[in-house]
C-alpha positions, 0 to 999 in steps of 0.5 A: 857493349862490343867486345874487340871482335864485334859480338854483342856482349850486352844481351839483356832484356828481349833477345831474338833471332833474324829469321834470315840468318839466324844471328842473335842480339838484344832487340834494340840492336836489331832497331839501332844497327839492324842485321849486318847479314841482311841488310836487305830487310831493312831492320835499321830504325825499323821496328816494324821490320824487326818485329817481322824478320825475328822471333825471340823462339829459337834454340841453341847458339853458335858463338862464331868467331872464325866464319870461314874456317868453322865446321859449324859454320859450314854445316848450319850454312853462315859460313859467309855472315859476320862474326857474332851469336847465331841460333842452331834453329829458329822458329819461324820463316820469313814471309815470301816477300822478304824471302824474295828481298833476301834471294834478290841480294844474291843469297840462299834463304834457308828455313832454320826451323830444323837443323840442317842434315849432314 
């Protein structure tokens, strides 16, 4: 289920975090719809691909409406992402070469294992 601004309210059953953006949602969104931030992951009706580019360890969450005008936004660096649920840290990296997919596409990878320092 979607509210009206596109955040995923139906979070039962395994709920996990992309290792590229740290976005949240139930593992069957990750396989129907993919990640809309990291599209270059191929998640979409990949399960292989999810279960690679997301982990269910993560800590904290970001419930982000207003991207661009968000000082949480800006300080955990997805101030450019699509509204939604967004971890403050995520166990786990990426491995090089999705890390190399994602940096190819024009955008930073970060680790999000730590929060980011101010």
């Amino acid at each position: 289920m979607m509210m009206d601004r596109g955040i995923s309210t139906n979070l039962t059953g395994k709920v996990r975090a992309c290792l590229g953006c740290s976005q949240i949602k139930a593992l069957a969104d990750f396989r129907r719809d993919g990640c809309e931030n990291c599209p270059m992951l191929s998640m979409k009706g990949n399960i292989t691909n999810v279960n690679e580019c997301t982990t269910p360890n993560f800590r904290g969450v970001i419930a982000l409406f207003n991207p661009s005008s968000s000082w949480i936004s800006r300080w955990q660096r997805i101030s450019e992402f699509k509204k939604g649920l967004y971890a403050m840290n995520v166990e786990g990296v990426l491995s090089d070469d999705c890390i190399r997919e994602v940096e190819q596409n024009g955008r930073m990878y970060h680790e999000r294992e730590e929060s980011f320092k101010l």
